[in-house]
N, C-alpha and C positions, 0 to 999 in steps of 0.2 A: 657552476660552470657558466662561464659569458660567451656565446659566438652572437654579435651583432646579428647578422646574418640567419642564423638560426642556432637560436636562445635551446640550450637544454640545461633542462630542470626534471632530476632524477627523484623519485619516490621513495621514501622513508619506508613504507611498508606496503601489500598491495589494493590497502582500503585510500592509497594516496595517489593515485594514480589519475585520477579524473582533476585532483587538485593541483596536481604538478606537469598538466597536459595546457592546462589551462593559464596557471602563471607564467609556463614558457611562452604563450601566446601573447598573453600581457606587456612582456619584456620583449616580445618582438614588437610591439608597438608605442615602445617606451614607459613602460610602467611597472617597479617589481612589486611581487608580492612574497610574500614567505608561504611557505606551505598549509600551516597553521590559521593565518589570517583567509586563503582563500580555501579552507574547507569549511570556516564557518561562512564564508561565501555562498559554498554552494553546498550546502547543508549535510556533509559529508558524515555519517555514523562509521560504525565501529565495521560496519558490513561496505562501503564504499559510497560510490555514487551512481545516481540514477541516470539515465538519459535526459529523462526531464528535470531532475536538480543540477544538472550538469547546462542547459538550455536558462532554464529561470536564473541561473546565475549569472551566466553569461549576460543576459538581459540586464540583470541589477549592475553590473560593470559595465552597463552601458553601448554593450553589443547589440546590432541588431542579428539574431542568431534561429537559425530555423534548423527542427533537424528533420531530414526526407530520408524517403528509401532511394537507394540507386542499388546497379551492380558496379564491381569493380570497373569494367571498363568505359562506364560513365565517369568515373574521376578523373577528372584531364584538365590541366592547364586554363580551360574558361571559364572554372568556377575561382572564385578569389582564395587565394590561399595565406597563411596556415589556414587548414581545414581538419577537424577530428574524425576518426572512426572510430566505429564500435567495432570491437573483434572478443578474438575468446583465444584464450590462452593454449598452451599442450593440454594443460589438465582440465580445461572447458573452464575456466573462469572467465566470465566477462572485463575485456580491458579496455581501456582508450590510448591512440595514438594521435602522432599528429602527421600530417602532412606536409611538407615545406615547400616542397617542389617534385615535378616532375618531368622528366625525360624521355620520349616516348615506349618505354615499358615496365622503363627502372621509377620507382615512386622514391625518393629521400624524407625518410620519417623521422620520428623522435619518440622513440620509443621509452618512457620514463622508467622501465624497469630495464635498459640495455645503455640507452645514449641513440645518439645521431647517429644512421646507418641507411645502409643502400638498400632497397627489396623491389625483388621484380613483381610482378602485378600478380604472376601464377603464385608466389608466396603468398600475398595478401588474401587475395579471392580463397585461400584453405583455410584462413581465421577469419575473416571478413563477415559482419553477421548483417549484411545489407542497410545498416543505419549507418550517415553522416549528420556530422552536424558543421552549418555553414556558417560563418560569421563575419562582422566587419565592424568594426566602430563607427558609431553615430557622429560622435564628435569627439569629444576628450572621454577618459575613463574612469567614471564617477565617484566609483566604492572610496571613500577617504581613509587612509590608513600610514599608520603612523612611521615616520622617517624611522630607519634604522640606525640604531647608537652603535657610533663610530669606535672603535674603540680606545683610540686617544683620549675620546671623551669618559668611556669607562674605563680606561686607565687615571686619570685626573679625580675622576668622581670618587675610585677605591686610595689612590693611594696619596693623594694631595692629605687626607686627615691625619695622616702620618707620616707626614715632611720634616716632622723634629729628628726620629729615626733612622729616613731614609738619608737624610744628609749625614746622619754619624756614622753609619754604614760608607755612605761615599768618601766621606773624608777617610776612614781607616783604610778602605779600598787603595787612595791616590797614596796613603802612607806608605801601603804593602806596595805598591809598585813602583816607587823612588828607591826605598830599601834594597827590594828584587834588583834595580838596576846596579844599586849601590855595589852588593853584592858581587855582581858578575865583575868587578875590577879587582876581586883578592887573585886570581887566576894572572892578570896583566902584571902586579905587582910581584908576584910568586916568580913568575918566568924571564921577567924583562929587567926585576930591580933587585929581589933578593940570591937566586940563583947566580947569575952573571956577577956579581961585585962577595958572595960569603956574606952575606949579611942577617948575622944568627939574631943579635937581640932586635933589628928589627921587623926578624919572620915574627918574634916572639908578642913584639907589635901591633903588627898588621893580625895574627893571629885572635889575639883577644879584642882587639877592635870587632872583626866581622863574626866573631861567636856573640859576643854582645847584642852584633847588629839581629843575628839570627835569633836571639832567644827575645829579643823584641819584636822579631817579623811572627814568630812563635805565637806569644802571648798577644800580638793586634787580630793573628790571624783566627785563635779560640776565641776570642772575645766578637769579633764581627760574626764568626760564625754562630754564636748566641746571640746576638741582635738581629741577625735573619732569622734565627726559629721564633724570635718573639715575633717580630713585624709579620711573617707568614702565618701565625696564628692570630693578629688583627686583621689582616685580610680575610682568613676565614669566614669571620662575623657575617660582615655587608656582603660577600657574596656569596656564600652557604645556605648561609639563615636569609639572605634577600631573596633567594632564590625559592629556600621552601614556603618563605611567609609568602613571596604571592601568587605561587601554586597553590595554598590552602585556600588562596580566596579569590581563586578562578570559578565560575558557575559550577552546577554542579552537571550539565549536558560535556561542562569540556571531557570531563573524567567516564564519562559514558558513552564515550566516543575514541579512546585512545586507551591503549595498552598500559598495564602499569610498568611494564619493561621499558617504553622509551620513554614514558617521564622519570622512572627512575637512573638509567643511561645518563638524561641532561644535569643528574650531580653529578657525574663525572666529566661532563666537558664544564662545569663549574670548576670545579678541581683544574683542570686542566689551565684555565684562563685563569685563576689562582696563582697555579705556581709559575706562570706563563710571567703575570706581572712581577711576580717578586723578584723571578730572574732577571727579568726586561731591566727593572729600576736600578741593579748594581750592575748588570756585567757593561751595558750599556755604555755606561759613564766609565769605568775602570779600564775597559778595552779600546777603548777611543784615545783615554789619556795617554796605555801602556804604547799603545801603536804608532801615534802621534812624538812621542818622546824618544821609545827607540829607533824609531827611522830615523831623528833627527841625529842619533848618537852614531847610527849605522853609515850615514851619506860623510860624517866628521872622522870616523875611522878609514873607510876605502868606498870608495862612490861605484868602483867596478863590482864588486862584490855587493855593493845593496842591491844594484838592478840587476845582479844574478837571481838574486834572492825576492827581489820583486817580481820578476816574472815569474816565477818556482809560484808566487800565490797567487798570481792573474792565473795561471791555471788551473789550480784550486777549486777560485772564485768560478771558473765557467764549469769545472764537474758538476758544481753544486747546481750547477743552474740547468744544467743540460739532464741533472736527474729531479730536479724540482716536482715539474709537471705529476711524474709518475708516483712520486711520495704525495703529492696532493691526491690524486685518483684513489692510494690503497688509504692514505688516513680516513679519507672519508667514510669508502666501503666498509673500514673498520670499524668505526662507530656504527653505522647504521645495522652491519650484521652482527655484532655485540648486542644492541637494542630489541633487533628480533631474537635472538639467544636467548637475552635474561626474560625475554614477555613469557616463552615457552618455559622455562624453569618454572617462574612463581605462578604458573596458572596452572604447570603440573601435582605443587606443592599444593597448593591451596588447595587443587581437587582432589587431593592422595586418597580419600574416602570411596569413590566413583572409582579412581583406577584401580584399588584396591577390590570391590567387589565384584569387576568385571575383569578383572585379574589383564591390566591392560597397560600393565607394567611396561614389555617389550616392547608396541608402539609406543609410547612414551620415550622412550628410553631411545627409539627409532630418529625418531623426531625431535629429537634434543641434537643427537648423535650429525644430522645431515648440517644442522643450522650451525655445532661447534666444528663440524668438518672444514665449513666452509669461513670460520674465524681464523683456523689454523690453517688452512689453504693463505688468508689473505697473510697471514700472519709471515708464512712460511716466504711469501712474494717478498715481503716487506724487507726480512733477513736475508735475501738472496740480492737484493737490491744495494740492502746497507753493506754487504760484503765487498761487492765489485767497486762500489763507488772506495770503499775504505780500502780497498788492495790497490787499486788504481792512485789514489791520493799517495800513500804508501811506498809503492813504485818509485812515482815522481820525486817524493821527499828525498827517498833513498840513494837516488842516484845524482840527486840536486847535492846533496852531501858529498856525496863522490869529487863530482865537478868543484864544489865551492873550493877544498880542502886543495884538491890540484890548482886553481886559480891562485891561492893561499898560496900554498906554497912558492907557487913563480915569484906571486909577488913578494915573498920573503928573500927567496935568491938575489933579486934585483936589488934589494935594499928598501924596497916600497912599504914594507908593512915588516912590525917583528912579532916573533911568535906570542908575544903577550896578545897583543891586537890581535891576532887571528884567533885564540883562545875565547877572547870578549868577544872577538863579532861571531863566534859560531854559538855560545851563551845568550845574547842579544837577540839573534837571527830567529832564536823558539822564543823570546816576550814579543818578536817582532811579526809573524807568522801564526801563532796560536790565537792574537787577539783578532787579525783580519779574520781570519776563519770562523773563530764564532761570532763577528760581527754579521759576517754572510750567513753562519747558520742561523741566528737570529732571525733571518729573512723567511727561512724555512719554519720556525719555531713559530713566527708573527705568522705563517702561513697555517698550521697546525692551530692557533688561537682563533682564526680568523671563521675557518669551519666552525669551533670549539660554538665560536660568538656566533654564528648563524644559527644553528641549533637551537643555542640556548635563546638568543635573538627572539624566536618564534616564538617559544613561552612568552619572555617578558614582556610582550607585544601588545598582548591580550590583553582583553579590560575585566578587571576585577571585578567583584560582585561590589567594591566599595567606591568603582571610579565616577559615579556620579553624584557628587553633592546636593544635587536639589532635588534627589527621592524626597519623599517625607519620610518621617522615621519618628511618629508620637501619633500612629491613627489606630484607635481603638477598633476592635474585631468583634464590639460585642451586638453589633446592630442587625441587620438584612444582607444574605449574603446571597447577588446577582449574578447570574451564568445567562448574557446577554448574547444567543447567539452565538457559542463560543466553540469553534474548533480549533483542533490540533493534531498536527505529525511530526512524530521524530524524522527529523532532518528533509530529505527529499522521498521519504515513503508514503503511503497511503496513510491518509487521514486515520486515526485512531479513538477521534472526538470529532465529530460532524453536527452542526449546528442543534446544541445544545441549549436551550432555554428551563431556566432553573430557578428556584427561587429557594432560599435555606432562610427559614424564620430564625428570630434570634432566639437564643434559648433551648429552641430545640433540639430533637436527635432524631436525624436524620439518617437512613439503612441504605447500602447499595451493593446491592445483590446483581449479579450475571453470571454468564460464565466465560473461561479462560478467556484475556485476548478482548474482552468487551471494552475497556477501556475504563474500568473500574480506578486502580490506583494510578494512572495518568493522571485521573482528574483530582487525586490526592496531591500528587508532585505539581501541579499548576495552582493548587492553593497554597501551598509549599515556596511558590515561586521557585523552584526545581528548574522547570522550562515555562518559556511564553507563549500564550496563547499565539497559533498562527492567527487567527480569523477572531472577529468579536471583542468580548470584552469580560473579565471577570468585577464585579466591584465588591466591596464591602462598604454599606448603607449608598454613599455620593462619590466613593474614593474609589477609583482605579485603582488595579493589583498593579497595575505598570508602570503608574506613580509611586511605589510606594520600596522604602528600603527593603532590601529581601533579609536584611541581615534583625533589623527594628522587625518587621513582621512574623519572624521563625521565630525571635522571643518571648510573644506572646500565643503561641502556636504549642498545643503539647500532641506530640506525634509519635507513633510507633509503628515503625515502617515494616514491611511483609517480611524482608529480610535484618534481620538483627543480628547488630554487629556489638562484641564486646572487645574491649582492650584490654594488653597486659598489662595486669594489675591486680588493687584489689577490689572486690564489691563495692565498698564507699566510693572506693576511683570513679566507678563505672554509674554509680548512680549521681554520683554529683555531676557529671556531666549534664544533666540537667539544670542543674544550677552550682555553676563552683565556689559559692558563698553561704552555701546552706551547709545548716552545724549536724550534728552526730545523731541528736535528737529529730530534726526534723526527716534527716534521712533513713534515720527508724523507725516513722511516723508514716512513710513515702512505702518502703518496703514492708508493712505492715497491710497496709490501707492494698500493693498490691499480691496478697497472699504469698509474699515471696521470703515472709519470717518462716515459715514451718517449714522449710529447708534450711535456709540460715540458720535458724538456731540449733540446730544439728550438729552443723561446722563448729571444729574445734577453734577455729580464733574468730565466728561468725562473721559481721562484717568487714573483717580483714582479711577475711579468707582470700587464697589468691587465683588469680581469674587468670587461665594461662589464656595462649594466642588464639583468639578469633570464641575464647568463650567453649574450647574443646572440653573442657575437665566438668561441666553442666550439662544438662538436656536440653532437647528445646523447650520444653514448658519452662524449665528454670531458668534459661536466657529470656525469654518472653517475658518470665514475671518480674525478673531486674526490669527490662526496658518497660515494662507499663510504671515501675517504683522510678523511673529518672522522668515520665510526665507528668506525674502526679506529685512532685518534689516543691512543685511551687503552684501558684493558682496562676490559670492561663483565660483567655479570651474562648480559646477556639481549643479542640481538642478531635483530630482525625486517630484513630486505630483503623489498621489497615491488615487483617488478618491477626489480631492480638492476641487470641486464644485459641487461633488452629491447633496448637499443640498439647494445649492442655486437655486433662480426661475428662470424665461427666462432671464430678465432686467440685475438682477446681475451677470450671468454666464458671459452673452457677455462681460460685464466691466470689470470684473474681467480676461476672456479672453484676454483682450486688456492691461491689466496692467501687466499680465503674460509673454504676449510678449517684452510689454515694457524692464519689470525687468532681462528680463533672453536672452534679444538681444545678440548675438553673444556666448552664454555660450551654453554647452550641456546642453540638459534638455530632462530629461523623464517621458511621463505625462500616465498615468496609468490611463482607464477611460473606462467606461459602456455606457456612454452619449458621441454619436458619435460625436456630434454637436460641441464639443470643441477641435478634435484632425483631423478634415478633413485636413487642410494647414500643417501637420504634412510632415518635410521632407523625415520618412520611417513611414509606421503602419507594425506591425507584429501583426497578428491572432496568438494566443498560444490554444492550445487544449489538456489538457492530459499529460501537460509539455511538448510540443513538440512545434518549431513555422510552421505551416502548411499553412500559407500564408502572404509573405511581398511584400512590394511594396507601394509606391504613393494611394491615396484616388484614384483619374481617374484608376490607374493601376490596382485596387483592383476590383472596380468597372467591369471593362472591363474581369475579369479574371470570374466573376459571379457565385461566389466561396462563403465561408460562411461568408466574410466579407458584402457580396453586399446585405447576403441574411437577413441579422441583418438591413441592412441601410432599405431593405423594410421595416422592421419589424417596426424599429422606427418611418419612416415619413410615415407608408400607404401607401405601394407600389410606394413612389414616391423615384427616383434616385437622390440627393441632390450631385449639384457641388461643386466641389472643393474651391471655395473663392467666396464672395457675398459682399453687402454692404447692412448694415442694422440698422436703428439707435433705439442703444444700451441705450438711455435714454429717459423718458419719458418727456424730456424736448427738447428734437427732438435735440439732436447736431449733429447727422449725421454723427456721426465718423462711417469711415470704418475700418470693423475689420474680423479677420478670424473667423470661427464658422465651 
């Protein structure tokens, strides 16, 4: 929504709220931003935004922006406005507003989860949590981001590759509506030429003429309608598949930050701009022509009778327009409360286990129930809208018929027109009337795309993990790996990694032990290139992680992240994911090496066995031991496990310890773990606490310092002191292999 005056920009969901307070402001000072673009602005996560990620952004756009306490009735007219507040929702959530103006009691805010509205001060002062924030631009507003694709231009881009088509489509189009016109003259000739004079043989004539013409109007019409199902499945393509290919290769913080409900929602307004254009590129051309041609046939029949019939559609033309705005307002709400629907379904599905054993079915089912209420409320507006507006058009038509046919008639008494003509012009008058009409709703339709493209817009916005060419993408991981000072926080929260100085020798294996919340696998995903360092610098030997391709650096990386995800499939599927060129043999070799044959070979079709969704029909240890068989599939540089054997028992841990060593001999490797028992022979442990590392050293060195590493090893073995390397056999079949623990 545009008011020069005061810009509102409504909120997707309520983690957008700080994003869409702020590009209204933007836009109050000439500058748009999508919503998308300005939550990686201001560091926006899945929980919202901060007061201070909301201030530091500001600042990076170029504001000069301060937030203070005041009370309500210090907000007055001499501070510079728009201005924000913090307030707190009915349910006590923290929200942001904006302020536009004020009148002495009444404040005009823009509330991104309502629109532009009136509130008196005593409203405010009951949400109001005493923080503003003030702002003004310095000069122009910095943040560069990219021009919005028009969509002329993505109409041009989809459907210019398939101009051989679309022109054969147009031409059968202008066919069927010469024919159509053709047509409406067997009625002129029936009444005015064969009736009046007995003229049998040539009814018998005119007859098989226009059945001719019909079973050619017939057969152009099955046939264009087969060349629009084909052309709408080329369209498909580039915008389906353009659409998920560069959502796959969006960072991986986008998806950490956003609901799988509205990225999945934005196929459907793909869908929508889809079938948007297909329709655009015929009806466009065909209704122009049809409209263009019968008016001229209609002004050469009775000139009194067209602009009966012309006015009949000027008022039409202004229902359509007079109910525009309010189909804009529910399309919109539709989609957006469709996006919150579907996030709540698949996050109830996914967690059916959790609701399941806390038997939490009814809230579920509560909470599903308000957000579909509220689909079918808009749903319900929508239908009530389409009704009056169609009874009202309806009405009109109806009695426009009335009037023509009395007109008609006069003019027939008179001698002015005879009943064949009046026959054609009231034939004529529906190609002449139906095409103006969906010319205008077209208007509505290109309105309905134009959300569709905003939406999807936000996506396509966003810079790939591939959009910069001069990463490198051939630097070896096998040297000195440097944590120069390096912190980090998700988005605009408290640091998670606080000036971290590290050093990881090559070759080595390195243990990082803490507990919950320490910042253990953050520092996993930043080697990961996951997320970037806020502060400092990561390198590998002379090379920057921030130079460097994220896409060339995961390749040489073998990771097995805390949570393990499988796909439907089968085993091989899921371990070639590691490498999708690796053969049958080496993948038996992978699965081997991670203890994850003595299950497999169980299964009656072993590696084809079939892996349902998310990996349900396995345990965790036998999901864990596929994902350690897809890093071990090929030889890597660097090798992180990030809790890889939480789930396995004593037996399997030590084997798998042993295969771990095997696989990752002479390679760095960093094993990320709770269970002390598998990183004691570790050449460094680092204790992390608070994002900080507060004690490194050797397992004996650890030990000896009697520090909170030593005081966790009580913890685990019952006050006993457990050595550094033992010999302990690892199968129940006593093979005796010694191995580190």
């Amino acid at each position: 929504m545009l008011d020069k005056q005061h810009p509102v920009i409504l909120q997707h969901d309520a983690s957008d709220c700080a994003a869409a307070v702020m590009s209204s402001i933007c836009r109050f000072y000439g500058e748009d931003y999508t919503l998308m673009k300005m939550r990686e602005v201001l560091g926006t996560d899945i929980y919202g935004t901060t007061v201070s990620g909301l201030v530091t952004g500001a600042t990076r756009l170029g504001f000069d922006a301060k937030a203070i306490k005041m009370k309500v009735e210090d907000v007055t007219q001499d501070y510079t406005l728009p201005a924000i507040l913090h307030v707190r929702t009915v349910s006590g959530a923290t929200h942001f507003i904006v302020v536009y103006q004020i009148k002495k009691d009444n404040l005009f805010v823009m509330d991104p989860a309502f629109g532009y509205e009136k509130r008196t001060r005593a409203d405010i002062e009951k949400i109001f949590t005493g923080v503003a924030i003030l702002m003004i631009p310095k000069s122009k507003i910095e943040i560069a981001h990219q021009n919005k694709t028009s969509m002329w231009h993505l109409f041009k881009q989809i459907m210019m590759p398939q101009k051989k088509i679309l022109a054969t489509v147009i031409l059968m189009s202008a066919v069927l509506t010469i024919l159509g016109i053709v047509s409406s003259l067997f009625s002129k000739a029936i009444f005015d030429e064969v009736i009046p004079y007995q003229l049998k043989n040539t009814l018998f004539v005119y007859m098989t003429m226009f059945l001719l013409i019909g079973f050619i109007q017939f057969f152009l019409s099955w046939f264009r309608s087969y060349v629009l199902l084909f052309l709408s499945r080329k369209i498909d393509l580039p915008v389906l598949l353009g659409y998920y290919n560069h959502v796959l290769r969006l960072p991986y913080h986008f998806f950490s930050t956003r609901k799988t409900g509205d990225i999945l929602t934005r196929f459907q307004d793909a869908m929508s701009i889809k079938d948007i254009f297909s329709q655009v590129s015929v009806s466009l051309v065909l209704d122009l022509l049809l409209a263009i041609l019968t008016g001229i046939a209609l002004i050469q029949i009775n000139l009194p009778l067209f602009l009966l019939t012309l006015s009949v559609v000027i008022i039409d033309v202004l229902l359509i327009y007079v109910f525009k705005g309010s189909y804009k307002r529910i399309n919109y709400d539709q989609m957006e409360a469709g996006a919150v629907m579907n996030s709540q379904l698949i996050e109830s599905i996914q967690n059916i286990e959790t609701v399941k054993a806390y038997g939490n079915e009814t809230v579920q089912i509560d909470k599903l129930e308000n957000k579909f209420v509220k689909v079918l409320k808009l749903g319900y507006s929508e239908g009530l809208l389409s009704q009056l507006q169609s009874a009202l058009s309806s009405g009109i038509n109806n009695m426009s018929t009335v009037v023509m046919m009395a007109v008609g008639a006069l003019a027939i008494i008179d001698g002015k027109l005879s009943i064949g003509d009046l026959m054609v012009f009231q034939t004529l008058s529906g190609y002449f009337t139906q095409p103006i009409q969906n010319l205008v709703g077209l208007q509505l339709t290109y309105q309905e795309a134009q959300i569709a493209m905003v939406r999807l817009g936000e996506m396509m916005e966003l810079d790939t993990e591939i959009s910069a060419p001069q990463l490198l993408t051939d630097v070896s991981l096998t040297g000195d790996i440097h944590f120069d000072n390096v912190s980090f926080r998700y988005g605009s929260r408290p640091p998670v990694i606080e000036g971290l100085n590290l050093t990881i020798k090559s070759g080595s294996k390195l243990a990082i032990v803490g507990e919950s919340g320490s910042g253990k696998s953050s520092l996993a995903k930043l080697l990961m290139k996951f997320y970037d360092v806020s502060k400092g610098a990561v390198r590998f030997d002379t090379y920057d992680l921030a130079d460097m391709s994220p896409i060339s650096l995961r390749s040489k990386i073998g990771y097995v992240p805390q949570n393990i995800e499988l796909f439907t499939g089968t085993i091989l599927d899921n371990v070639k994911i590691g490498d999708d060129m690796a053969t049958y043999e080496q993948v038996l070799n992978a699965v081997k090496m991670a203890g994850a044959y003595d299950f497999i070979s169980k299964l009656p079709q072993r590696l084809y066995a079939f892996v349902e969704e998310n990996g349900a029909n396995f345990s965790g240890g036998e999901r864990q031991r596929i994902a350690l068989a897809r890093a071990f599939l090929k030889q890597r540089d660097l090798y992180i496990f990030d809790e890889s054997t939480s789930n396995l028992d004593s037996f399997s841990e030590l084997k798998i310890q042993r295969a771990l060593e095997k696989a990752t001999a002479g390679k760095t490797t960093i094993m990320i773990a709770h269970r002390l028992s598998t990183i004691v022979a570790s050449d460094l442990i680092i204790f992390m606490s608070n994002g900080k590392i507060i004690e490194q050293g050797t397992h004996d060195a650890l030990l000896s310092q009697d520090g909170q590493y030593a005081r966790i090893i009580r913890l685990q073995y019952g006050g006993q002191i457990v050595a550094g390397r033992a010999s302990h056999k690892v199968s129940r079949e006593g093979d005796g292999d010694k191995v580190s623990y």
